[in-house]
Every structure is written in structure tokens, then in C-alpha cells.
Steps between C-alpha positions, in 0.01 A plus 500: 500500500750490294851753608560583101134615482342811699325491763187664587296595802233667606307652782140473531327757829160429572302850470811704368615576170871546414409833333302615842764791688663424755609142481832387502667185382876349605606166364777291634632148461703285714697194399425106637784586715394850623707696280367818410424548121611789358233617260665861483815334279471625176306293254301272769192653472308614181236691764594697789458337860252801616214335207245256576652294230837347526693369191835357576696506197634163328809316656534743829309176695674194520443107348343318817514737780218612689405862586270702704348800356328730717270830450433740765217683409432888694145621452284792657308200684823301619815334427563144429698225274456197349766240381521240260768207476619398126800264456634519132527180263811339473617389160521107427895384643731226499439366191730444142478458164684208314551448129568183361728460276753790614571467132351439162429568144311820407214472377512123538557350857183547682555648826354437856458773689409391864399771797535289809486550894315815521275540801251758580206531748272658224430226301465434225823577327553521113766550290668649188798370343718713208870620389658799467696539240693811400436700758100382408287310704228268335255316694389129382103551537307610733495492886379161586431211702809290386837479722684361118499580150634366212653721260768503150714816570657786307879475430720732636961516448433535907326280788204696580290527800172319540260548759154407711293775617223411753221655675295440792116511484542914603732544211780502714831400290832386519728368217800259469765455179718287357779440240426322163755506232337427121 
């Protein structure tokens, strides 16, 4: 699961319906390290916490920690809960980008553009290379499977940054920049 995504659960009872009277539903979530989650906090949730559903609202959860999210469930035949463990996906880390040359000829010096050093669990990772330019950010084809790319820039009075976006296999993403001047 991704934290800049939302997240959604749902309880199933055996031989009740949601809709029947009388049943009540109270979510809650604790934290890998038994913090309590505050799903009252304005904008967590785009459901309430007394539903069968839960929908966490995007970036409230975060990038690689785990949580615990339990419903206690109050019927005319009894009480119970159930819990269910989710850890969120981490973006790809520790990795660059690298252009070679630093410097070069619009429109003429070919360019490498090199994303290097990234590491993930969710493999496998692809990449997307581009500039921004002007307050404009271009990408240099699609999302792919290739770490370089080759490419003749746009010139520019100012060094401008280039950059490598990548994504693990759950679309996970992180991106890294550079200076070029051409």
C-alpha cells in the first residue's frame, strides 16, 4: 500500500448485514511501535470510524511503517473484533542521478543521463529521466526498464535541473536532480 494513495478496508460478519439495526462498528489503528493513530484528525479519514468500511485518506499513513487496524464490532448476538496488520511501501532510496557532461552544446552534445544506486525490496524498479525547464518539467519517454538515457538537450541562459524518477514494482516513487548548464 502505497501512503500517497487511500486506503481501504472492510468488514465482512458472517449472518449480519451492515444495514441490519443494532450493530455497531469502531475502528482504530495503532502504529509498529504502539502509538495510537489518530483517525479523528481532520482529513485522515474519508469514512467515519463507526462504518464497516474504513478509508484512510492519502498521505495520513506513513512510507514503510507498519500498522494495526482493528474493528470492534457490537451486535444483538455479541461483541467481538478482528485485526489486520498492513505495513506501507517505502519508496526506492539511496540512489542519484549523474549527467555526463555537466556541460554541453544545445541541441548538439548528447547527454547521459545515469540513475544509479537505488535500492528497493519491490523489485523490479524502472525509471524516467527528463528536465525542467522554466519552471516546466518534461519527461524523456516513458517509465522504463533502463537506469540511463541518452539525450540532446534544450538550451537555457541558466543551468537547469535534470532529474531520474523511479518506481518500485507497487508504483512507489522517489526522484533525484541534478545541474546541467547548456
Amino acid at each position: 500500500y502505497n501512503s500517497g494513495s487511500r486506503l481501504a478496508l472492510r468488514a465482512m460478519l458472517d449472518g449480519v448485514k451492515a444495514t441490519d439495526g443494532d450493530v455497531a462498528f469502531v475502528w482504530s489503528c495503532t502504529s509498529q511501535d504502539g502509538t495510537i493513530v489518530d483517525l479523528s484528525a481532520p482529513g485522515s479519514l474519508l469514512t467515519s470510524v463507526e462504518n464497516s468500511n474504513l478509508v484512510v485518506a492519502p498521505n495520513v499513513l506513513q512510507p514503510g511503517d507498519g500498522y494495526t487496524f482493528r474493528i470492534a464490532v457490537n451486535t444483538p448476538r455479541g461483541s467481538g473484533f478482528s485485526e489486520v496488520d498492513i505495513t506501507m511501501n517505502a519508496s526506492p532510496r539511496d540512489g542519484s542521478v549523474k549527467v555526463e557532461p555537466a556541460t554541453g552544446i544545445a541541441l548538439s552534445t548528447q547527454f547521459l543521463i545515469s540513475a544509479f544506486g537505488w535500492f528497493d525490496e519491490d523489485l523490479p524498479l524502472q525509471y524516467q529521466h527528463g528536465f525542467e525547464l522554466s519552471g516546466k518539467r518534461s519527461q524523456l519517454g516513458a517509465l522504463g526498464g533502463s537506469q540511463t538515457m541518452e539525450a540532446v538537450l534544450a538550451p537555457s541562459a541558466d543551468p537547469y535541473p535534470v532529474f531520474a524518477t523511479v518506481a518500485d514494482a507497487y508504483s512507489a516513487t522517489a526522484t533525484a536532480q541534478t545541474m546541467v548548464t547548456v
